[in-house]
N, C-alpha and C positions, 0 to 999 in steps of 0.2 A: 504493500500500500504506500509505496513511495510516492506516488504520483496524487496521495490523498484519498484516491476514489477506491470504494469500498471491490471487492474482488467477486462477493455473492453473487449469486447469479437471478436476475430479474426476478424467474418466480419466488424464488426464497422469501427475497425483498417485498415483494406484495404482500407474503402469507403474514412476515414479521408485522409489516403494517396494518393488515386486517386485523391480528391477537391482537394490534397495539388499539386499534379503536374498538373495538368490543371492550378489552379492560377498563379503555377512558369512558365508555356510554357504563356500562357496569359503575366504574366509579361516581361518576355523575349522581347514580340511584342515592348512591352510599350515604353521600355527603347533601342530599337535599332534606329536608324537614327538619326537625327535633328529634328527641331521642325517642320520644312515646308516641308525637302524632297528639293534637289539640282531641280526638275524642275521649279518651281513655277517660278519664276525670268526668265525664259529663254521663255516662252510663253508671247505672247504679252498682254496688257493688263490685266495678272495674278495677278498685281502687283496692279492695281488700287480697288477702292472700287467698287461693285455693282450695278449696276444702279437702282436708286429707284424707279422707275416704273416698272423694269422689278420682283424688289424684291414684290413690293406692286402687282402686279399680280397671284405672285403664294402665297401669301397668302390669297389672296380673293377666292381660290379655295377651299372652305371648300367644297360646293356641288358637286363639284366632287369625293374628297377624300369620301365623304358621300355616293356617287353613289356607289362607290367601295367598300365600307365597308362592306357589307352581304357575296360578296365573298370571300373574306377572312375566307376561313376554310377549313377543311376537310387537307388535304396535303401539305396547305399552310396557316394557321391558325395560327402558327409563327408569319407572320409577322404583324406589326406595322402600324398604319394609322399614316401617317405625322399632328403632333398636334404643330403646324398648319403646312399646307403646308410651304414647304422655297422653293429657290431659291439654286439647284445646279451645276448650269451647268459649276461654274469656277474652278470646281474638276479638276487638273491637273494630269494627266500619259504621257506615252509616245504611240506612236500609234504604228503600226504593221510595220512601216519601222523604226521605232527608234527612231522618232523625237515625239519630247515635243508638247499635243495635251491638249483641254478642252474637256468635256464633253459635253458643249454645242455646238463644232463643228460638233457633228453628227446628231444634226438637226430630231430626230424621238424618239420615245420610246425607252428604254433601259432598259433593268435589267441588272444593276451592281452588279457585284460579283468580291471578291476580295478574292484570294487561293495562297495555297505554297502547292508546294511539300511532306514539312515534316507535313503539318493538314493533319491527317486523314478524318473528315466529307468534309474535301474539295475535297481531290482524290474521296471518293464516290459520290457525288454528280455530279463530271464531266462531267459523262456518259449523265448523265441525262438533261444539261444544253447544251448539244453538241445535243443530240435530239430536243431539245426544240429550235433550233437555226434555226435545221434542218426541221422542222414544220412551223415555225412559221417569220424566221427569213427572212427579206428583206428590200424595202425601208419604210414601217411604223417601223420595229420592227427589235431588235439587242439584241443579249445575249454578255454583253461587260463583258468577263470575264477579271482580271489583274492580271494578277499575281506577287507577292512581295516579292517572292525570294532575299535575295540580295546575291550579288557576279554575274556572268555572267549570260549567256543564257543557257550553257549545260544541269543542271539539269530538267528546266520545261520544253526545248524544246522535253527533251529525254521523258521523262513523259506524255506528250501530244501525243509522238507518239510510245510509248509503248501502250498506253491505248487505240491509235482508234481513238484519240477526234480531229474530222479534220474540223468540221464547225464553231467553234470558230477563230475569228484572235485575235493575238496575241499581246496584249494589256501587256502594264511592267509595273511595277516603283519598281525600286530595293534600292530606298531607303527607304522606310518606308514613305514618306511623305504624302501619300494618305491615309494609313490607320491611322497615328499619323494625320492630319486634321479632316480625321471622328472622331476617340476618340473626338477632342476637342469640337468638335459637337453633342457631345453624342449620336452618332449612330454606335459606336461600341465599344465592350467589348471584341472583340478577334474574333477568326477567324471560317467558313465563316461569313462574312457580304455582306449581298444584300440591292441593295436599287433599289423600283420602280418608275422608271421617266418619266415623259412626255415629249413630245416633244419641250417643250418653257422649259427645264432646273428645271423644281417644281419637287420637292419628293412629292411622294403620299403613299409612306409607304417605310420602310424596317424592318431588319430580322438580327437576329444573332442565325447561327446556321445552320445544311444544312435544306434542304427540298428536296422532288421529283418534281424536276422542268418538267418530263416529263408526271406530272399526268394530267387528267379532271382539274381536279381544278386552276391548274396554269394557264392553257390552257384559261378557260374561266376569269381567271382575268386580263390576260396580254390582251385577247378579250377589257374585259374593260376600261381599260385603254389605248388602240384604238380609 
């Protein structure tokens, strides 16, 4: 490198630069919001510790997470078995009329996903997670997608109905507080992140990255976790 100029060869150089702007967008998530996100505080009992029997029950759920483990592949092979199960259900957003809600208030299964406008794997995957809502979704089962836009409602809402995606409600938190709690939880590294829930508030896996939420495979894991 006498000459200064590096010796790598073109594509190298591209790939180094693609890792380098996925880490700096990645970063970007990191460092935007607060540490908890403006809802926490304004849901009742967000503020308290977890009930330790409610925490000591989804951890006792290894044979479940274990039932569920073989299907995990093919379309959905991404994601992550809960090592150990925890207790999620005091995950704070806002609901579909704007007010500050838990997770645990919806009382059934849940695949949580959490998308913006500006991720790409998150717009594609949409389609897919609004079929899967559409199939599958009722009083056992809910595709809780939130989106974390911050600034208003314009963007995602125009996005949402640009694209079709009309069986999804519309789930917020426009301060980062939801997805800066998961980081601190080490269940996420950037965006999409999904997590699969049961119905008493336990993760039983999740996922960084999209998937085909409308495949066989999903199909018959979100079955299982029924």
């Amino acid at each position: 490198m006498a000459d200064g100029k590096s010796n790598l060869p073109a594509g190298r150089l591209i790939g180094i630069a693609a890792v380098a702007g996925v880490l700096a967008g990645a970063l970007g998530v990191y460092v935007m919001g607060g540490p908890s996100g403006n809802n926490a505080p304004m849901v009742a009992g967000a503020d308290t510790a977890p009930d330790p029997q409610a925490v000591a029950a989804c951890e006792a759920k290894t044979e479940v997470v274990a039932a569920i483990d073989p299907l995990i592949a093919g379309e959905v092979a991404a994601m992550l078995p809960a090592d150990p199960p925890r207790l999620v259900s005091d995950l704070v957003f806002n609901d579909p009329e704007g007010q500050p809600m838990r997770l645990g208030d919806l009382g059934k299964v849940t695949l949580v996903n959490l998308w913006a406008t500006w991720c790409a794997p998150c717009r594609e995957e949409m389609p897919a997670l609004n079929q899967l809502q559409a199939e599958m979704g009722g009083e056992d089962f809910e595709v809780v997608a939130v989106n974390i836009d911050t600034g208003d409602d314009t963007k995602p809402k125009a996005f949402l109905q640009e694209t079709g995606v009309d069986r999804l409600a519309y789930y917020r938190d426009n301060t980062l507080g939801l997805f800066n709690d998961l980081k601190r939880r080490n269940l996420a590294v950037g965006l999409p992140v999904t997590l699969l829930v049961d119905a008493e508030g336990c993760l039983l896996g999740h996922m960084n990255g999209p998937a085909e939420w409308a495949s066989e495979d999903a199909r018959k894991l979100i079955e299982a976790a029924m």
